[in-house]
C-alpha positions, -999 to +999 in steps of 0.1 A: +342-117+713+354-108+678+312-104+666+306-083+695+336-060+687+331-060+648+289-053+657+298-024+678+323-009+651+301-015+619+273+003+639+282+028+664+319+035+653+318+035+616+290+054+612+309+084+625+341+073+609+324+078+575+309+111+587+340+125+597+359+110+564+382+093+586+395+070+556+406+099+538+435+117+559+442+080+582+442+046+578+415+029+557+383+013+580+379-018+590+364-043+572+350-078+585+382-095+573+403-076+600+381-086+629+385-124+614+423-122+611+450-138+635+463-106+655+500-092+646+522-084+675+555-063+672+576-064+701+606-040+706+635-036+730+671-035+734+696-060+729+695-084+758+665-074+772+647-106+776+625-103+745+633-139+731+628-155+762+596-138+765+584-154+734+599-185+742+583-184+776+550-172+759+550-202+734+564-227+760+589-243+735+618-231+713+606-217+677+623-217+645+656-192+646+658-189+679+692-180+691+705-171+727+738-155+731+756-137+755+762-108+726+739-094+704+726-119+678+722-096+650+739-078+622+775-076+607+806-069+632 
């Protein structure tokens, strides 16, 4: 899947990205390393909103620094 999606960008996408000068006022383009990469995911919420049970549930096992409390687990009181 990763080929197909990094074929299609390198030849129908970047083409116009370079025509357009895309690079220059946004983000710099893709190269093959990003297609090859292990994906980043940033998930946000509100305190006690489920979001470490999520990724425990996501992961099926506990993960290093996990903590559960009643109260929020972060910062200086």
């Amino acid at each position: 899947m990763a080929f197909v999606t990094m074929h299609v960008v390198m030849l129908q996408i970047r083409p116009l990205e370079e025509a357009y000068k895309f690079g220059s006022f946004f983000s710099s383009l893709l190269t093959e390393s990003d297609f090859e990469a292990k994906p980043s995911v940033l998930l946000l919420g509100q305190y006690s909103t489920g979001k470490t049970t999520f990724i425990k549930h996501l992961l099926g096992r506990d993960y290093p620094g996990i903590h559960i409390g009643p109260e929020p687990t972060t910062g200086e009181c």
